[in-house]
Wavefront OBJ file of the C-alpha trace (Angstrom):
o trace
v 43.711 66.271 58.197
v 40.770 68.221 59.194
v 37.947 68.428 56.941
v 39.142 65.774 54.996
v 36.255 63.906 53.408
v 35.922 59.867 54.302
v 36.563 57.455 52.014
v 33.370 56.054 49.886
v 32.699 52.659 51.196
v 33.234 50.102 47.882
v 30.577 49.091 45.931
v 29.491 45.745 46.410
v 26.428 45.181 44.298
v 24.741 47.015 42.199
v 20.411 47.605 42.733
v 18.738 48.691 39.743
v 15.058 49.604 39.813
v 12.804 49.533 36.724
v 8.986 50.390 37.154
v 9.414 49.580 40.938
v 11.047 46.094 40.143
v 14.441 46.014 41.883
v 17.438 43.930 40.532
v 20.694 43.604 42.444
v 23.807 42.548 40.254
v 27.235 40.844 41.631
v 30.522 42.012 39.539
v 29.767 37.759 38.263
v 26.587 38.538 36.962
v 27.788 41.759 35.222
v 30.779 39.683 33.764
v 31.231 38.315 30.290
v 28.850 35.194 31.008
v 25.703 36.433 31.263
v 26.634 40.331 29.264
v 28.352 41.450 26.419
v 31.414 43.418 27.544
v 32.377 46.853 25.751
v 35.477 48.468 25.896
v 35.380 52.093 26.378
v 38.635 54.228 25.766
v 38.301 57.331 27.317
v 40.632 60.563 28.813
v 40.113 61.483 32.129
v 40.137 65.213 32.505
v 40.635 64.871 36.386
v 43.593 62.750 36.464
v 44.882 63.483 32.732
v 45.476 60.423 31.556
v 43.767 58.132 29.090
v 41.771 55.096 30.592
v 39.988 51.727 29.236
v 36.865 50.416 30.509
v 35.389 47.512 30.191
v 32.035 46.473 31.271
v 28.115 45.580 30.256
v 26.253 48.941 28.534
v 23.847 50.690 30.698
v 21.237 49.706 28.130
v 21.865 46.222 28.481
v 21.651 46.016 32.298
v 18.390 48.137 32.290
v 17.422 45.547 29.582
v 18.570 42.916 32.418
v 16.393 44.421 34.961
v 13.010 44.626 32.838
v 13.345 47.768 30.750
v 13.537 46.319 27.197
v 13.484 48.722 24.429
v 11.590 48.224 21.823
v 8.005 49.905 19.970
v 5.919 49.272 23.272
v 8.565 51.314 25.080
v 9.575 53.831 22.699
v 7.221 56.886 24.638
v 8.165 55.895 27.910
v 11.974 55.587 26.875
v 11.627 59.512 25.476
v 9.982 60.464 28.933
v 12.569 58.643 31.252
v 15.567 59.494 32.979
v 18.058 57.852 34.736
v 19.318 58.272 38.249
v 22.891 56.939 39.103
v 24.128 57.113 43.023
v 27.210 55.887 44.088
v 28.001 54.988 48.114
v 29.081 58.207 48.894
v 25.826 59.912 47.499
v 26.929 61.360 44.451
v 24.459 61.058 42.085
v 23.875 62.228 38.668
v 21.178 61.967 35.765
v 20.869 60.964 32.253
v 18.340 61.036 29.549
v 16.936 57.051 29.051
v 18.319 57.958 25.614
v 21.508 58.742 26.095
v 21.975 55.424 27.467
v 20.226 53.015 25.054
v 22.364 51.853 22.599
v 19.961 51.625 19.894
v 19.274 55.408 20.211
v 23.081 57.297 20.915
v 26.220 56.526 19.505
v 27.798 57.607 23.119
v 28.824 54.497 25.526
v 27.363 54.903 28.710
v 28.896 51.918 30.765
v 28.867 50.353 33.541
v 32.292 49.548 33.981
v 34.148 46.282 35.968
v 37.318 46.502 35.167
v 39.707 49.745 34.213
v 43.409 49.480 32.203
v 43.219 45.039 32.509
v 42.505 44.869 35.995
v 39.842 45.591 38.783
v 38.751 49.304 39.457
v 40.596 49.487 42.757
v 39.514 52.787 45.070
v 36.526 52.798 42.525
v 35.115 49.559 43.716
v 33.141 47.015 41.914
v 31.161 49.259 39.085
v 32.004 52.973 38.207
v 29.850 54.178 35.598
v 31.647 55.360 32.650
v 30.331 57.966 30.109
v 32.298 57.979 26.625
v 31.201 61.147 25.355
v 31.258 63.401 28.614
v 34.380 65.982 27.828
v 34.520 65.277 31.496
v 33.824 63.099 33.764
v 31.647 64.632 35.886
v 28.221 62.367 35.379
v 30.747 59.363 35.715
v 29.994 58.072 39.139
v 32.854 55.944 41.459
v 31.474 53.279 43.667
v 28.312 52.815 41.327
v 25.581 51.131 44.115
v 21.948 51.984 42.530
v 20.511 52.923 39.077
v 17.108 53.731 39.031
v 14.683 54.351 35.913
v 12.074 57.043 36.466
v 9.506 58.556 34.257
v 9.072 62.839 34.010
v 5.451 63.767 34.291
l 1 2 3 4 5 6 7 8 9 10 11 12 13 14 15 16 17 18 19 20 21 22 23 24 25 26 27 28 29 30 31 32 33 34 35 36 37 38 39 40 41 42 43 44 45 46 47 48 49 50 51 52 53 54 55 56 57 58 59 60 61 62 63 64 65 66 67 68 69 70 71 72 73 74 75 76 77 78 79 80 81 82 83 84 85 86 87 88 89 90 91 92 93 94 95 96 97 98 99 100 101 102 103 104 105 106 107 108 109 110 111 112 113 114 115 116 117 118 119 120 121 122 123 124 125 126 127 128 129 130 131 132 133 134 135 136 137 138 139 140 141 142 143 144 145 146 147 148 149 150 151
């Protein structure tokens, strides 16, 4: 088919970078051992079905990678944003807030495992957005997360 748009490669690992400190995670290391897991029930506009995620909360990865929240973070936290890319390049961004746990009621997740099982086409982490009416700033193949502060 002409025009027809590769497959993403799988994600593998995930990087996350934190004040220019760079974590990779394994699907293991994401897993119930070392994070808590939260489900996320969701309905997927795009394929019109209701879905279950499970996986570690954003929060608690960036947490994981150095960015603890907490009083001596609170102005940098309200001046951050974060950057989520997936192996084919997609990429979308979300307010530091919106993702801390302690500050939204929204799940933003970064999922392992969709409906019991693996993620499949999705790969290893697909992050998952509970409050997006779509998901459009969920991203497939999830391979880097990356804190950054607005100046």
């Amino acid at each position: 088919m002409q025009g027809a748009k590769p497959a993403a490669a799988p994600s593998t690992s995930l990087t996350v970078t934190v004040n220019g400190k760079t974590v990779t995670f394994s699907s293991a290391e994401l897993g119930p051992d070392n994070f808590p897991q939260k489900i996320v029930k969701v309905h997927n506009e795009h394929t019109k079905a209701d879905e279950t995620y499970v996986g570690p909360t954003l929060g608690d990865v960036l947490a994981g990678a150095g960015f603890v929240v907490g009083k001596p973070t609170q102005r940098e936290m309200l001046r951050s944003y974060v950057q989520a890319a997936g192996t084919d390049k997609y990429w979308v961004l979300y307010s530091l807030t919106e993702v801390e746990p302690s500050e939204h009621d929204g799940d933003v997740i970064v999922a392992t495992g969709m409906n019991g099982g693996g993620l499949g086409a999705d790969g290893q982490f697909k992050l998952v957005s509970s409050q997006d009416k779509k998901p459009q700033r969920w991203v497939r193949n999830l391979a880097t997360i990356t804190v950054k502060v607005a100046e």
